[in-house]
N, C-alpha and C positions, 0 to 999 in steps of 0.2 A: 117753056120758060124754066121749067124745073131742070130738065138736064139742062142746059144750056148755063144754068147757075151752078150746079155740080160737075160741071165740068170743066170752069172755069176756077170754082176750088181746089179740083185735082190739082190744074195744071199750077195753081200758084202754091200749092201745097208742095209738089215737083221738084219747085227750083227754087229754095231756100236760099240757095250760097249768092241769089242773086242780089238782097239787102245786105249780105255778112260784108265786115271791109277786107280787104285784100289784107293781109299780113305778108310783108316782103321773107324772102328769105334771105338765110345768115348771108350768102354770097351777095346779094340784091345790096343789104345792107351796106356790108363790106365799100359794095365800087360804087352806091352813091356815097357814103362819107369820102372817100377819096376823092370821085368828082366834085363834089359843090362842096369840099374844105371851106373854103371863103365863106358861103354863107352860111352855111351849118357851124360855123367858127363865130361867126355875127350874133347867132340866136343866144350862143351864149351870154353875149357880153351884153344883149337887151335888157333893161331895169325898166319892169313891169311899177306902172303907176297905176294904184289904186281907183277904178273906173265904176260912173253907175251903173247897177243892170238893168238893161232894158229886160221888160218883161214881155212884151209883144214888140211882134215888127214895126209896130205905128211907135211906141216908144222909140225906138230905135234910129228912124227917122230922124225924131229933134235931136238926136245925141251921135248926129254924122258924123265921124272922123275920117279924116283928110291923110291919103296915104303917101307918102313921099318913100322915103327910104327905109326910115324903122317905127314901127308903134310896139308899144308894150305896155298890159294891161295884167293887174291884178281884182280878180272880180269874183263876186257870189254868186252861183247856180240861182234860181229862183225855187220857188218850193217843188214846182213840175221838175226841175233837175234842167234848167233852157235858161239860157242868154241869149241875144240878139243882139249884135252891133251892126250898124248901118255904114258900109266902107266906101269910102269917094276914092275912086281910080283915075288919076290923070291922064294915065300912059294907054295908048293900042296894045296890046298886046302884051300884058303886063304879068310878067314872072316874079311868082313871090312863094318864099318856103312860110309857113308858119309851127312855130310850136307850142304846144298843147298837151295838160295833161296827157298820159297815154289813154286812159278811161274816159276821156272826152270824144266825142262822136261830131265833126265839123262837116257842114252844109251850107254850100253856098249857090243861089240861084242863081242862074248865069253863068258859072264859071265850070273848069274841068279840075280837078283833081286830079292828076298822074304821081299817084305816088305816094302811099299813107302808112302812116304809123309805123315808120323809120325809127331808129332808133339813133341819138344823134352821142356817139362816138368820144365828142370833144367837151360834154361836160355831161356827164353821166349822171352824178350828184345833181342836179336839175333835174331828173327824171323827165323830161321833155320827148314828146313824141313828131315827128316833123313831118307835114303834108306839102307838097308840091300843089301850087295852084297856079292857073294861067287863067288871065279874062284874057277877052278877045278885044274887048273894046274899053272907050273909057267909058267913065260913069258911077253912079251909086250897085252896090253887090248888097243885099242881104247874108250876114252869117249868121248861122243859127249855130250855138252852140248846147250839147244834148250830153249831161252827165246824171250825177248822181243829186237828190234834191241838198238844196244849200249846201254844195261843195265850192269850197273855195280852191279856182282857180288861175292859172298865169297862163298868159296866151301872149305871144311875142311873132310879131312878122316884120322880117327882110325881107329884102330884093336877092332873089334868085342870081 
């Protein structure tokens, strides 16, 4: 039991860079602002409404929002440094950029992420960081958002 536990801390000791997030490079950068202009143009012009923080996923729950085309949310970290908003997805398969402080850490159950903490080109002055997400299906997504404690933040999602 003992090796088999110590060696299981090797291996996870190992492979750090597997939690770390991907940071694109300059080029990366560069040809997705060129490609997804339109919505990386969108996130811009999103006007975050002052929202409450769920503090657990069960809060989160009663405080579902309903995702159509744009939401945009101004909101307090909780003392842990976590939000939780609860996302209603109408669409199969449904492409959506969000942006997010850059020091914000975004998790969402179900869904993939291709693509984080972009730097989004068209309003810099926002300091906005952009992740690419897809669900597969429709449905409620749990977001967990993971910053610094009571950091106030803006989180804005378009349609991809």
């Amino acid at each position: 039991m003992k090796k088999t536990l110590s060696a299981l801390l090797t291996i996870a000791a190992s492979y750090p860079a597997i939690a770390a997030p991907q940071i694109p490079s300059d080029a990366e950068i560069q040809g997705r602002n060129t490609y997804f202009i339109t919505p990386y143009k969108a996130t811009c012009d999103v006007i975050p409404v002052n929202q409450p923080t769920a503090n657990t996923p069960d809060e989160a729950m009663q405080l579902e929002q309903i995702f159509d085309k744009t939401l945009g949310y101004s909101l307090t970290l909780n003392a842990k440094g976590q939000a939780y908003i609860q996302l209603a997805i109408k669409e199969w398969n449904e492409k959506m950029v969000f942006a997010v402080n850059p020091d914000v850490k975004i998790t969402i159950k179900g869904a993939d992420i291709n693509g984080q903490y972009i730097t989004n080109k068209y309003c810099l002055e926002q300091n906005l960081a952009l992740h690419h997400v897809n669900t597969h299906e429709w449905g409620s997504y749990l977001v967990e958002l993971q910053g610094k404690p009571n950091q106030l933040i803006s989180l804005r999602i378009v349609k991809e």
